[in-house]
Every structure is written in C-alpha cells, then in structure tokens.
C-alpha positions in Angstrom: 118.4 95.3 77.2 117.0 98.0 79.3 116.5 98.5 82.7 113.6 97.9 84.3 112.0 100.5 87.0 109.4 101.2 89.0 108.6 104.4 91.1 107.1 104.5 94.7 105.9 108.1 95.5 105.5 108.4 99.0 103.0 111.6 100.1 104.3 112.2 103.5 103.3 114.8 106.3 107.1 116.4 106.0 107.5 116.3 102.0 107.0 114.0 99.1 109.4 111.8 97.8 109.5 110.5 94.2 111.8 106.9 94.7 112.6 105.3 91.4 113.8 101.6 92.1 114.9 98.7 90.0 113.2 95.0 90.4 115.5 94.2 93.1 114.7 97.2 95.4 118.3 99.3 94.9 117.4 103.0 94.9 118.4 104.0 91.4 117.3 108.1 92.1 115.2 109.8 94.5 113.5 113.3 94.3 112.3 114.8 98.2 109.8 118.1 98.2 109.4 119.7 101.6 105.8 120.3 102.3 104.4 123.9 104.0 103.0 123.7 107.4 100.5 126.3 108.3 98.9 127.4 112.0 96.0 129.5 112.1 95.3 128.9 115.8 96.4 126.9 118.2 96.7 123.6 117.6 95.3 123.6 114.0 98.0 121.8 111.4 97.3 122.5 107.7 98.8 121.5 104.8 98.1 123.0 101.0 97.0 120.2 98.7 97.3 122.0 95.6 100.9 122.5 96.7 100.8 118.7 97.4 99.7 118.0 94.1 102.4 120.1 92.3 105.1 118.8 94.1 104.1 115.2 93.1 104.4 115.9 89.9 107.5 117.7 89.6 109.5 115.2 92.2 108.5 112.7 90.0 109.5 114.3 86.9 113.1 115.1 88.7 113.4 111.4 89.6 112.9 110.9 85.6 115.5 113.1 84.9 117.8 112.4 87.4 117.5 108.6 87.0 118.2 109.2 82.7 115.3 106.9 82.2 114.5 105.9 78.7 111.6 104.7 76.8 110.2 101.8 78.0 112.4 101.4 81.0 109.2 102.3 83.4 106.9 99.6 84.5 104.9 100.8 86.9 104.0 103.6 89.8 102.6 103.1 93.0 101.1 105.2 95.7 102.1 105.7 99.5 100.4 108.3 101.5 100.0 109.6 105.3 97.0 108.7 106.9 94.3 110.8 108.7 94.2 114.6 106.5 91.0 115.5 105.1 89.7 118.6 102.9 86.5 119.3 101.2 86.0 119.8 97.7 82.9 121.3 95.8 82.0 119.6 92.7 84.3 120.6 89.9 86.6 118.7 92.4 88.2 122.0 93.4 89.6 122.1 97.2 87.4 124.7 99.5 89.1 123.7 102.4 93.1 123.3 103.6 94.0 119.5 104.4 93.7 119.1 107.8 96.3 116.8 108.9 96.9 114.3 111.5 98.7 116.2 113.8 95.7 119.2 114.0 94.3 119.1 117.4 91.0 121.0 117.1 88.9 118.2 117.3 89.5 117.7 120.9 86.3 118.5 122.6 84.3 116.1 120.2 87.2 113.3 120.9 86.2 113.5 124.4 82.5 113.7 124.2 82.2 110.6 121.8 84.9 108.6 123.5 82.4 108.7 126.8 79.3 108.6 125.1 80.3 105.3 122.7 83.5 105.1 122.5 84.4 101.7 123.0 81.4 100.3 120.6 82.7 102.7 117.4 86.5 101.1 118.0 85.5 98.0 118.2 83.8 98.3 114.9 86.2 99.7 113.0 89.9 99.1 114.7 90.4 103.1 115.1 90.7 105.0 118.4 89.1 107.9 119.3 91.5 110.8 118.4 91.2 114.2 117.1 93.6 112.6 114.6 91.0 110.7 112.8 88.5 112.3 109.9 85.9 110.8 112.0 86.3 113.8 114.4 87.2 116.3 112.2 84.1 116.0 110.7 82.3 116.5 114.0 84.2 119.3 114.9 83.3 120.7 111.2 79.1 119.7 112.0 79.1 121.3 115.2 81.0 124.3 114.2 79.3 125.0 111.1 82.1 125.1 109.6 81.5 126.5 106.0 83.2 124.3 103.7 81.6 121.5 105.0 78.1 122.9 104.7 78.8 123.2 101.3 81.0 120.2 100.2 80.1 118.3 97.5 83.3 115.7 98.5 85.7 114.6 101.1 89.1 113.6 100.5 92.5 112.7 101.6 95.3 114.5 100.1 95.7 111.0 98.1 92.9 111.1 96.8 92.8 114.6 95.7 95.8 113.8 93.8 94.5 110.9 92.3 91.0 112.9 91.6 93.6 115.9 89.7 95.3 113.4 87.9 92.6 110.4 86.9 89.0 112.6 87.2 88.4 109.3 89.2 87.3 109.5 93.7 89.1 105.9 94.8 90.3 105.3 97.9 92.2 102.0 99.4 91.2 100.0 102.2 94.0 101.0 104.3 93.1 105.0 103.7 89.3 104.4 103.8 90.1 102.5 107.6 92.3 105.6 109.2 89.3 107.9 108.4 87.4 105.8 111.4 84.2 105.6 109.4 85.0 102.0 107.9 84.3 98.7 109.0 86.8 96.1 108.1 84.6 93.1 108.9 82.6 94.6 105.5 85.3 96.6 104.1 82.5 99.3 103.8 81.8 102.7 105.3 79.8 102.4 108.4 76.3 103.7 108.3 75.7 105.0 111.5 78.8 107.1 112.0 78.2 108.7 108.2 74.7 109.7 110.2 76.8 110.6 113.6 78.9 113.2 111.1 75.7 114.3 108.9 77.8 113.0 105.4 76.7 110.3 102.4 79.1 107.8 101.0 78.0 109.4 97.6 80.5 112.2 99.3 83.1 109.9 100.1 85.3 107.9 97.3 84.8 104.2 95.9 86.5 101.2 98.3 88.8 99.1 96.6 92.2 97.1 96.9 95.7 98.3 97.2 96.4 96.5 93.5 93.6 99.0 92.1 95.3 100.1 88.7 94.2 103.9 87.9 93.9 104.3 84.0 93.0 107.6 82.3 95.8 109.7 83.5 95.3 113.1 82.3 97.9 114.0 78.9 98.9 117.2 80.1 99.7 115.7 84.1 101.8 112.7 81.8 103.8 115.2 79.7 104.4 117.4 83.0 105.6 114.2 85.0 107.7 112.9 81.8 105.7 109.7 81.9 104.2 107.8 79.3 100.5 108.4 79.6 99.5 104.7 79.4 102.1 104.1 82.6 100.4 101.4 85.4 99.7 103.9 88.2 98.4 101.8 91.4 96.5 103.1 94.3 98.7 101.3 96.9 97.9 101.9 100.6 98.6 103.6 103.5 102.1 104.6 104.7 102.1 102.6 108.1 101.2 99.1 105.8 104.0 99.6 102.8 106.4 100.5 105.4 106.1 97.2 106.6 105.7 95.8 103.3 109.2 97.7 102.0 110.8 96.6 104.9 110.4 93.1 104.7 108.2 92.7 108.3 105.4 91.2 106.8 104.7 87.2 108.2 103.5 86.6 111.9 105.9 87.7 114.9 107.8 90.5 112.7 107.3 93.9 114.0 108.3 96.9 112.0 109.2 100.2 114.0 109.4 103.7 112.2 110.5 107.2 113.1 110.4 109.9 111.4 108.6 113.0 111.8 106.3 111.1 114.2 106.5 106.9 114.9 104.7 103.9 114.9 105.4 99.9 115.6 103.6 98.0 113.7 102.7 94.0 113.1 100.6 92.6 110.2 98.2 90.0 110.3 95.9 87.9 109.5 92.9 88.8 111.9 91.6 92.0 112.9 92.4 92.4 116.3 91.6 95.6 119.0 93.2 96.4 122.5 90.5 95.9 125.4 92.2 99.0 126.7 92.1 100.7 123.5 95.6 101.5 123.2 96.4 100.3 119.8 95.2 100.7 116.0 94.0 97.7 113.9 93.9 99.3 110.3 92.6 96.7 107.2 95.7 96.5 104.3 94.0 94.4 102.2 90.7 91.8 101.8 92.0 89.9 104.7 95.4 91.2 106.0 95.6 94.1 109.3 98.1 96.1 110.5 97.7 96.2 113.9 100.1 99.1 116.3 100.4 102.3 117.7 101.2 105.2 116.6 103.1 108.2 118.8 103.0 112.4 117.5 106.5 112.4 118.8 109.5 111.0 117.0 112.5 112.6 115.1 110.0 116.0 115.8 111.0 116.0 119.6 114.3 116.1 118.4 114.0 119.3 116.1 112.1 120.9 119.1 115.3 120.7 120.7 117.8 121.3 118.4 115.9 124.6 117.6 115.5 125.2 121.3 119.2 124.8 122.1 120.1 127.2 118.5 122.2 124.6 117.5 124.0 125.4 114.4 125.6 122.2 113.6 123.8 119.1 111.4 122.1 116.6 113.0 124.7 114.2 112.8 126.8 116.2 114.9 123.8 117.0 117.3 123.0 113.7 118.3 126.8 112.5 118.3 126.9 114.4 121.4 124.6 112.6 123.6 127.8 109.4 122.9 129.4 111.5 126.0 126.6 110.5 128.0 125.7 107.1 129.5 122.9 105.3 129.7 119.7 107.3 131.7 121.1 110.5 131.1 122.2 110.8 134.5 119.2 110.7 136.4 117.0 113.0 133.6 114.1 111.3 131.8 111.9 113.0 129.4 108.3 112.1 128.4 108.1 113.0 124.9 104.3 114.6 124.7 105.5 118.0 122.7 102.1 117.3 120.4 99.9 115.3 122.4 100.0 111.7 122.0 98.2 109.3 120.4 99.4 105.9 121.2 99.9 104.5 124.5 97.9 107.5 125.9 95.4 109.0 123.3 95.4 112.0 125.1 95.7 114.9 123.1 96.2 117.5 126.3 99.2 115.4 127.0 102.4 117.6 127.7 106.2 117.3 127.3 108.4 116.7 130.4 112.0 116.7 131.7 112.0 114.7 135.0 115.1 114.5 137.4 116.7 117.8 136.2 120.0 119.2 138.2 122.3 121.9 138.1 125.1 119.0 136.6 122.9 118.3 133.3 124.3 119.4 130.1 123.4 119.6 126.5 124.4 116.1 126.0 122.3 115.2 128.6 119.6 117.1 127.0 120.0 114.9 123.5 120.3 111.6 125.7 117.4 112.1 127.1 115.0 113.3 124.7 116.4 110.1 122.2 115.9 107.5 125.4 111.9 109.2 125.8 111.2 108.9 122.4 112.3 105.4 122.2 111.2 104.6 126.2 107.4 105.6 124.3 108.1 103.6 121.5 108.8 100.4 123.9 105.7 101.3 126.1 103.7 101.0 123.0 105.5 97.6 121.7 104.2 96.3 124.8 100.6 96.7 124.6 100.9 95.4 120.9 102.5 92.3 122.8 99.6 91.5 124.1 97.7 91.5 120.9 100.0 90.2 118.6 102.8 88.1 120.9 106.2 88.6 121.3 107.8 89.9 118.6 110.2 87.4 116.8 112.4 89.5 114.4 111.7 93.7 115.1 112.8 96.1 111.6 113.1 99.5 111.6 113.2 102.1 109.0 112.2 106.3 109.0 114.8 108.8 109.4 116.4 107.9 113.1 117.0 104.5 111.5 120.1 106.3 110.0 121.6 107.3 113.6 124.0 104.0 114.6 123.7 105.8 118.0 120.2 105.0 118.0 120.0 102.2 116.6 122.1 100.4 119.4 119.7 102.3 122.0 117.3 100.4 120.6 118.8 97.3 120.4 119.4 97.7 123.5 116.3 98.9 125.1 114.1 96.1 123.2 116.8 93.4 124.0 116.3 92.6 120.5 118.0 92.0 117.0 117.3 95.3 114.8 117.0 94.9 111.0 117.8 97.5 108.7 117.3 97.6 105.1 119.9 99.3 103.1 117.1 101.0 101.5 115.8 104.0 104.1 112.8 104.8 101.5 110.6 101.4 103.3 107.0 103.3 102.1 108.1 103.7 98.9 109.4 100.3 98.2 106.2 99.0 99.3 104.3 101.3 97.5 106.5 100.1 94.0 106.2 96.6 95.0 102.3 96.8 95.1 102.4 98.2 91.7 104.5 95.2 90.5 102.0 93.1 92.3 99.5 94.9 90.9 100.6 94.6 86.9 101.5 91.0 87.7 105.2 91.9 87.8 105.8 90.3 90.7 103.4 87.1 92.1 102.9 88.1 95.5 103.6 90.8 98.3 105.3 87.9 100.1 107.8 87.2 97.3 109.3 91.4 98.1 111.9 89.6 100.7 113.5 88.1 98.0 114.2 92.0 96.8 115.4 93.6 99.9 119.0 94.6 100.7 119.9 94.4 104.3 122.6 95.7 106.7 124.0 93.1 109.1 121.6 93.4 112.3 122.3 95.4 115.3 123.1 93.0 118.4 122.3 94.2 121.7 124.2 94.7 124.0 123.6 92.6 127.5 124.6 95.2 130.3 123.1 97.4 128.3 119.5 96.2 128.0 119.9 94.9 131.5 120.5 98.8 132.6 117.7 100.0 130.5 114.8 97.5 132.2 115.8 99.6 135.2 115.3 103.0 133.8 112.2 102.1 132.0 110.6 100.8 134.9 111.3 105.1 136.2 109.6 105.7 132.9 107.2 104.0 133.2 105.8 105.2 136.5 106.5 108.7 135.7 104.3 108.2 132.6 101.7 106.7 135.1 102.1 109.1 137.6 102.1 112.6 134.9 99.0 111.2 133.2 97.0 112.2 135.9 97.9 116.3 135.0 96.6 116.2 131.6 
C-alpha cells in the first residue's frame, strides 16, 4: 500500500517552503525558496509576486521529486501565507504594482492621522490596530498619493491570492487573510462598508470571503504538469500564517499560547470570542466562522539577530554565533537592548520606534552583544504575552515554533524568562502542518482541526530553571521601564 501525503506550502515574507508530510505530521521532504527584498526609499519593503508565484511552483515540484512520490500517494495541498502585502492588478489579473509587504513603513503619516481621528472605533470593529502594516493604510497612503496603480486597479490582492488567481482564474480569500487587511468585520465575516468608502475601493475589487476548508478546483493543466501534480489534486485555501502556526503546533484549546520567531514574532492564543485590548495593544484576527486568534505581533525577531551578525562581519554560522552569548550570564552584564530595528508593531504600534543598547561600558564584549540582543527580543516578546494576559488569562501550556525554536540556548532563556514549560514539536515547519491538516480537514481526511494533536511529534518540554526566572523578573522590570521611559523619543 502506498503512502499517504499531504503538502503544506507556506508563502512566507523570507522564502516559500513546499513541506510534504505523511498523516501523522513526520516531515517526509521539504523544498525552501528565498524570496527578493527590494527598497526603493526609505522604509518601503517590496516583494515580486510573479517571483512568488514561480517559486511556488517549482518548491513544490522539488518536494515531489525529492520526496519520490508516486501516483496516487498525494491527498491533498493546503495554503499558508503571511499576512498584510497587497498589490494591484488590472483586469487580465496581471500585477501593476510590487507587493507591498508588512514590514513597508510608508504608510505612516495616514497611520497617525486615522489613529487620532477614529482610531479606536475602526479597531474595535474589526480586531486590527492601526499600523502602516495593515492594507487598510496602504490603501490610504495609495488615495492620497495618487498613486497610479491604484488609480487604475481593476483588483487588490495578497500575494495569496495572486497565486491562487494564476493558478485557479478564481479571486478567494480566507477569513483569516480578509481580517489582516483591516477592512473586515468579524462579527459579519464581511468587508466593512465605511472603511471601503474611507480608502475610495468596491468589494467588487476585493476577492470572495470564505472558510479556511474552501477546496479550489480548476487548477490550470499547464501550472499541474509544472508542479508534478495531478490536476484533479484537493488544493485548500487554508488561512493565515499566525492561525496554522497554532494549529501545526498543537496550541489550539483555551489557555495554550503559541510563540513564534522567525524573521519577525508573534504570541498568539485562539479562541472562542473575538476579543480587543482597551489599550489597543493586541490583534484579534477571525480563523474561522467562530474561532479568533487573538496576540501581538513584533517586526523584530530572528531579524535583530541578522542586523547584528552582519554588523559584527561575523563569518561563522549561526549556530556558532549565538553559542557565544553561553559565556555570558544572565542580563548581559548590565546591557539591555530594546529591539525596535524596524519599528514595532506590538506592544508599542509605533512605527518611528528605534533600536537601543542601554547600560553600555568599556567591559562589554561581543558575547555581550549576542546576550543582549536574544534577552530584548525575547524581554518584547514577554511584554507582549502580558497584555494578551489580560485578554486571554494566564497561559496554561506556552509552544513555540519559527526558526529560534531551534537554539537550546534560547529556548531555556525562554523558559526561563516566562517561568513556564516550553513545548516544541519535533516538526519546525508549524504553518505548514497546519496548512496540510486543513486540507485533510477540508477533504474529510481528518474529522476535525482538534483531532491534529493526535498527529504531532513532540520533544520533551523545556523546564525552567528557578534562579533563573527568579533573576530574569529583576532585569525585566529594567526592561520594562526603559521601554517606558525610550517611548517618549519616538
């Protein structure tokens, strides 16, 4: 008998990844495309979606080969993506405009003016804060600007649905997508009215709403023979990275929290109510008919580590890199670092925020350096657990995937500075997972999203230790005013 396989292809902000998994959630092969960056000004982030598009297809063709799958062998393919790009498209469905990611910053000024003028009214209706991260503002900044390809769009899109548009000739997009744009209502899982007239768009220009088990059929014969796929394969729309993260990873009932870093971070809870921050300092994004994700998000994860690494020339591998900070204890010796290189999003939402190394001496080394930064990033990422806290309660099992998840260094800092039991799945490809299981769900594979922690390996749990955490509560109360007191600059 066969084997049987399903792929998750997971369209991050770094590269795309092509995962092919069997039932029980072992990584059978995985295919990784780096995707191109491009900076025409300051503080504008680009990405090519046609680039995009052909890397999809030829990771997941790889996989195929690289996996030896046979006939019959595939059952399904779902769909992860990154939240928050958009691009125009005229009406062949050609792009006329590069994908303007997440982390662009252009969109500023517009942030700023809404956020006083209504700002609290537009989160509460649709769970999104008021960041030049969202579509929603990109958009304005495109209105006000005149910015050409948006005077003569025919469509808006995520790089998501661009694909699936290439690939289907269908414009869908999931409720988890549709809510990071921050021009959907979750209450009526619908795009809100009065924002489409704030931005001076139609919902005929924006895609069809529907459910993460959406199964796409049509796929285009000469996309199929390019992939290696049968053309008939189950392709389903899935959701939003921050959502099947959780999902892979198993955090999924009340009280477990799911922590990522990669490129950038996020903590995360799902649940079972929509749910916003009176202070506005957290995200509550729709995953499906009646289930939230509720978090924060920061720019500044494994990214603030690269800064530095390239900053100090080091030559070595990463491994190596952060193996050094071991030499140091706890604090760094006196140096804290807020970890604003891009702006931040959550617990600040400020995108003038700047980087900072506090405490600096003539004794701090390189080591120091590496503590430091690691400590900030995961200092923010505790700052931003708490004001979920008081949303969601007190976390009662915390998971974490991304690519830090692979540092045991880190792993214990955690541990350590959430006084908490860290999960880790054996499996470092969470989105993806979750992105295959929905197809499952979605073809009736599998009964329920619930029934994936039956079908996730785990490493033993990270235990932390006491004098440890104990230390940490008194350096993160020095974060924590510094944060305070630095906020006032920006």
């Amino acid at each position: 008998m066969g084997r049987e396989l399903v792929i998750g292809l997971d369209l991050g902000t770094t590269s795309v990844k092509a995962c092919i998994f069997d039932r029980n959630g072992h990584l059978v092969a995985d295919v990784e495309k780096m995707n191109t960056f491009y900076y025409p000004q300051q503080g504008w982030v680009e990405q090519s979606p046609v680039e995009i598009e052909r890397s999809a297809v030829l990771a997941i063709r790889e996989a195929i080969e690289k996996a030896k799958v046979e006939e019959g062998e595939l059952l399904a393919l779902g769909f992860s993506a990154a939240m928050h790009a958009i691009l125009t498209l005229d009406a062949a469905g050609n792009p006329t405009s590069p994908a303007i990611i997440w982390a662009d910053g252009r969109s500023a000024g517009q942030a700023e003016a809404l956020l006083e003028a209504s700002g609290e009214q537009v989160y509460k209706a649709t769970g999104t804060p008021i960041h030049p991260m969202t579509p929603l503002m990109k958009l304005l900044w495109m209105k006000e600007n005149n910015y050409e390809p948006y005077e003569q769009a025919s469509y808006f899109m995520s790089i998501k649905e661009y694909l699936l548009y290439c690939w289907f000739g269908q414009r869908k997009i999931d409720y988890a997508m549709a809510s990071a744009t921050g021009l959907f209502n979750p209450a009526k899982l619908d795009w809100e009215p009065e924002l489409l007239a704030l931005t001076g768009i139609t919902a005929a220009q924006l895609s069809e709403i529907v459910p993460p088990t959406e199964i796409l059929s049509g796929l285009n014969a000469d996309i199929a023979a390019q992939m290696g796929v049968p053309a008939d394969l189950p392709f389903a729309i899935g959701s939003a990275d921050g959502q099947l993260s959780n999902l892979g990873i198993g955090a999924i009932l009340p009280g477990e929290v799911a922590v990522s870093v990669g490129t950038s971070g996020a903590i995360r809870q799902l649940t079972h109510q929509a749910k916003v921050s009176d202070s506005r300092e957290t995200f509550c994004y729709s995953f499906t008919k009646d289930t939230y994700i509720v978090g924060g998000p920061t720019n500044n994860g494994g990214i603030a580590l690269q800064w530095l690494k390239d900053t100090l020339n080091y030559e070595g591998g990463y491994e190596a890199f952060l193996a050094e900070a071991e030499k140091v204890a706890p604090g760094a010796d006196g140096l804290l670092f807020l970890p604003y290189l891009n702006g931040e999003r959550a617990p600040l939402w400020n995108q003038r925020a700047k980087g900072n190394f506090y405490g600096l001496t003539m004794t701090h080394e390189r080591a120091h350096f590496i503590r430091a930064v690691l400590e900030g990033v995961t200092f923010n990422l505790y700052q931003i657990g708490k004001a979920l806290e008081k949303l969601a309660g007190a976390p009662q099992k915390m998971y974490v995937n991304g690519g830090l998840s692979r540092s045991p260094l880190w792993l214990q800092m955690m541990a350590d500075i959430f006084d908490a039991e860290i999960y880790v799945s054996e499996n470092h490809h969470s989105a993806a997972w979750g992105a295959a299981w929905t197809s499952l769900v979605a073809t009736g594979y599998a009964s329920s999203y619930e029934e994936i922690k039956q079908h996730i390996p785990m490493d033993k749990p990270v235990v932390p230790n006491p004098e440890m955490s104990k230390r940490y509560k008194e350096i993160y109360a020095n974060y924590e005013k510094l944060a305070k007191t630095m906020a006032a600059f920006f």
